[in-house]
C-alpha positions in Angstrom: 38.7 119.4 143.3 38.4 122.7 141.8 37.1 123.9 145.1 39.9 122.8 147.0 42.0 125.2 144.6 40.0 127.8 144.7 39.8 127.8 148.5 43.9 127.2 148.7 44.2 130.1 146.4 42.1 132.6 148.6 44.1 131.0 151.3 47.5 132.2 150.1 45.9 135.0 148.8 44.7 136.4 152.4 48.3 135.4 153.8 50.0 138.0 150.8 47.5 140.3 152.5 48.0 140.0 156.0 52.2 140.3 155.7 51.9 143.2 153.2 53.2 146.7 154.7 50.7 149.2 154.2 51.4 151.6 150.8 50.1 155.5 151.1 50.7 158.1 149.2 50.9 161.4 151.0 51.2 165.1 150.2 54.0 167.3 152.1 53.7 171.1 151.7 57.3 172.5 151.4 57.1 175.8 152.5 60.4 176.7 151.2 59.4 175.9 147.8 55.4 176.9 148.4 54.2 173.5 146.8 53.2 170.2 147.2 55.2 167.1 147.4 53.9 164.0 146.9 55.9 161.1 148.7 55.3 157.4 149.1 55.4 155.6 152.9 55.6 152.3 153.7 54.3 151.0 157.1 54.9 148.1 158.4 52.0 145.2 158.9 51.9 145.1 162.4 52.3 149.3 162.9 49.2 149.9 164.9 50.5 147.6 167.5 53.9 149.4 167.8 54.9 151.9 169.5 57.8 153.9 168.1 59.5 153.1 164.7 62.7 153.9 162.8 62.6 155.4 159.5 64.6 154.9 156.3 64.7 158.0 153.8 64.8 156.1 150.3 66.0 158.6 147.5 65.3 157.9 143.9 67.4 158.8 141.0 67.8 161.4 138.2 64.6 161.2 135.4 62.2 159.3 138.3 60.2 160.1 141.0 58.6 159.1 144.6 56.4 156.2 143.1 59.9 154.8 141.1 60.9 152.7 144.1 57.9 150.9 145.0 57.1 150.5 141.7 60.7 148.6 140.1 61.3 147.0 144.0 57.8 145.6 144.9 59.8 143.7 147.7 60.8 146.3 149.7 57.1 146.0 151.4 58.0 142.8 152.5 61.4 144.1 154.0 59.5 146.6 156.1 57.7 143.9 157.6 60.2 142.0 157.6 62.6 144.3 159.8 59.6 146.6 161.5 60.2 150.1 160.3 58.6 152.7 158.2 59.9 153.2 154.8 59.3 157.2 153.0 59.8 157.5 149.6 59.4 161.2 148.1 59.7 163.1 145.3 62.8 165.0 145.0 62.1 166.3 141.4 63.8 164.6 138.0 66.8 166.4 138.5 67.1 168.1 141.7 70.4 166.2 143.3 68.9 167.2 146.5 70.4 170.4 147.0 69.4 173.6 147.9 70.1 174.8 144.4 72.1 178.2 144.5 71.1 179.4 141.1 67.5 178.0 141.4 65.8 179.7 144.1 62.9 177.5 143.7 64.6 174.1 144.0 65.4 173.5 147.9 65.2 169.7 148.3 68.0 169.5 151.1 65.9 171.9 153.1 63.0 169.7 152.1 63.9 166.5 153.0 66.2 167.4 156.1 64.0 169.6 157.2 60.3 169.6 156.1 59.6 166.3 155.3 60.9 164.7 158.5 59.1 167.0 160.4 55.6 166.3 158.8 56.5 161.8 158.9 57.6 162.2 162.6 54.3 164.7 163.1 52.5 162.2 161.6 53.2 158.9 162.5 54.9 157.2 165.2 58.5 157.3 164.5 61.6 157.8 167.1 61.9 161.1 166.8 65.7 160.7 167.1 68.4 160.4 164.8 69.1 156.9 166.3 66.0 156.1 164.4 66.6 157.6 161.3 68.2 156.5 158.1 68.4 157.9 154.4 69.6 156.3 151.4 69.0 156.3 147.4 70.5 154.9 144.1 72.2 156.9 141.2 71.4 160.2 142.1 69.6 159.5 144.9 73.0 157.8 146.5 74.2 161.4 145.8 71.8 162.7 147.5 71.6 160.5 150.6 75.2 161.1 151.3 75.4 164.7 150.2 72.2 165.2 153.3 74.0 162.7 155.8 77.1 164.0 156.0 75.6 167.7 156.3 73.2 166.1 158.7 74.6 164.4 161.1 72.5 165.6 163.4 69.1 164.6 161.7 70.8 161.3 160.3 72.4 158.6 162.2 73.2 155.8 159.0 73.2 156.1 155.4 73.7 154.2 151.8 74.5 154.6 148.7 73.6 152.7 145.8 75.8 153.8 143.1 75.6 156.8 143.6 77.1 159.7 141.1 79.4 160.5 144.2 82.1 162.7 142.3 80.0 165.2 140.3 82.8 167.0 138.8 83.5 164.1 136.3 80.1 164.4 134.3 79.6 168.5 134.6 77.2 168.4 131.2 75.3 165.8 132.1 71.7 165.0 134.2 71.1 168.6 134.8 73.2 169.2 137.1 74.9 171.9 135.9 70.8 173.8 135.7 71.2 173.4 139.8 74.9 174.7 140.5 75.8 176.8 137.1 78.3 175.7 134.3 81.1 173.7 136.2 83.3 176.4 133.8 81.8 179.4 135.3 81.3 178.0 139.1 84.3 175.3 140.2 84.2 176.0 143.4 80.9 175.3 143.7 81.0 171.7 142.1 84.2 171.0 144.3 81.8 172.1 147.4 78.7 170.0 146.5 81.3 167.3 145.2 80.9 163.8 148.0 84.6 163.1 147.6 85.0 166.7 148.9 82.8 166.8 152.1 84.6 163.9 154.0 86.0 166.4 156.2 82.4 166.8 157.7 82.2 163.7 159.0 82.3 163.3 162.9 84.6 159.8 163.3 82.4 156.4 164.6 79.0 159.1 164.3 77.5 157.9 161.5 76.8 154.4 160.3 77.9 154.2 156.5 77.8 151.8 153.7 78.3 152.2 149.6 77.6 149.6 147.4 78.7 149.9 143.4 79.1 147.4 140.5 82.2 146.9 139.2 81.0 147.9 135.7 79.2 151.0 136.7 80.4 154.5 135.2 80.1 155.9 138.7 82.8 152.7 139.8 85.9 154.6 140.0 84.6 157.4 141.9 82.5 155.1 144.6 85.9 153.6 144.7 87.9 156.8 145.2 85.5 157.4 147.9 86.2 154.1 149.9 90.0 155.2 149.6 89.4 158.5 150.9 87.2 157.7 153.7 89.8 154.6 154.4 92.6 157.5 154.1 90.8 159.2 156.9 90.4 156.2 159.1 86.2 156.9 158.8 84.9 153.9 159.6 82.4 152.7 156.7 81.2 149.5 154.6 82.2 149.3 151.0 80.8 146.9 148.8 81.5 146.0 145.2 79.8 142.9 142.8 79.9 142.6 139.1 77.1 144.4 138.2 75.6 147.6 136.5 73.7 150.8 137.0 70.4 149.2 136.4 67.2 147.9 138.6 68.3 144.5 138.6 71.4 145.8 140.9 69.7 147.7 142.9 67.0 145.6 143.8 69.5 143.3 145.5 71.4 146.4 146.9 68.9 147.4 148.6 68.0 144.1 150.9 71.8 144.7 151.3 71.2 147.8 153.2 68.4 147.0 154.5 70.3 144.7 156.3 72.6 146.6 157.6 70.5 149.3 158.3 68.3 146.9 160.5 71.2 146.3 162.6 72.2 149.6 163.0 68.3 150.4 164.6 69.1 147.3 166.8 72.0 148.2 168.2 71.4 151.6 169.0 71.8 152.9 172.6 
């Protein structure tokens, strides 16, 4: 008898194996910032039988880093099997927002990400080169940060999501660090209205890019994901809003994100 368990458990065992996306961590020299970035990529199970695969840009948020996401959302392997496309996770610094910084000359994670990291995924593994087959998204800071590139981006980006992401800046100037990347909000207004989501609507090309936010209804960052959804209604910019009870914590997210996922999948399938 105890044989028969043994051998089911190895069975099950090899099947956990077999439908597992492959995890690597990889290191992206940023010339911009002359350093090394470390970032996480998922690849699906069946990738060496594929040809070309979309890619989804997953951000993390403010105090983590690149190995956050894989390591609080174990699932997200099985999603990239599950819907066939590469997932890149990288390191965008504790605090960095994702911004080219323009008081810290040495923190250009826009020009990263945008720019250096795509270059060195699609140089290095078979992705469609396109922004057809490109997505980005993040949570807390990282939503922040997914939109913030997206909608400066259109070109590079052709969907993006938020999950809760601090999308109004200008409402928490002394906290996360922020104000270390873009000067006092006191002393530099114009630049938190600029780098402020709520503020760079007007970028947005109508029906170009795919969109969807997701917050909890008892979120601090609620009423500005909210103000958001107004706006871009205001505009008649097409988008997805969603809204659950819920907080800004892991045990949102994680169900956020097979949200997206979702919608991200049919966004890769529907492409022309």
């Amino acid at each position: 008898m105890l044989k028969k368990y043994t051998l089911a458990i190895a069975f099950l065992f090899s099947l956990l194996i077999v439908f597992a996306g492959q995890v690597d961590t990889v290191l992206v020299h940023s010339n911009s910032m002359n350093k090394d970035i470390k970032a996480v990529v998922i690849t699906p199970d069946n990738y060496r039988k594929t040809d070309k695969l979309p890619v989804i840009y997953l951000l993390h948020g403010w105090s983590d880093n690149y190995s956050t996401w894989i390591k609080k959302v174990p699932h997200i392997t099985q999603d990239a099997d599950r819907y066939n496309f590469i997932i890149v996770m990288p390191d965008g610094n504790y605090n960095s927002w994702y911004w080219d910084s323009p008081v810290d000359t040495n923190s250009k994670y826009e020009t990263f990400v945008s720019n250096e990291l795509i270059k060195y995924i699609d140089s290095n593994y078979k992705t469609i080169n396109d922004r057809k087959g490109r997505a980005i998204a993040g949570n807390s800071m990282g939503g922040q940060g997914a939109l913030f590139l997206a909608f400066r981006h259109q070109d590079k980006y052709g969907a993006v999501g938020s999950l809760s992401g601090g999308v109004d800046i200008r409402s928490f100037p002394l906290e996360w660090g922020m104000a270390d990347k873009l000067g006092s909000f006191a002393d530099n207004p114009k630049v938190w209205n600029d780098y402020a989501i709520v503020n760079n609507i007007y970028r947005l090309v109508p029906d170009k890019l795919k969109i969807i936010i997701d917050c909890g209804l008892n979120d601090f960052f609620y009423l500005a994901n909210q103000k958001l959804h107004k706006k871009l209604k205001d505009r008649n910019i097409s988008h997805t809003f969603m809204e659950r009870p819920g907080r800004h914590n892991w045990e949102y997210w994680s169900m956020s994100i097979s949200y997206q996922f979702i919608f991200f999948n049919d966004f890769f399938n529907n492409i022309k």
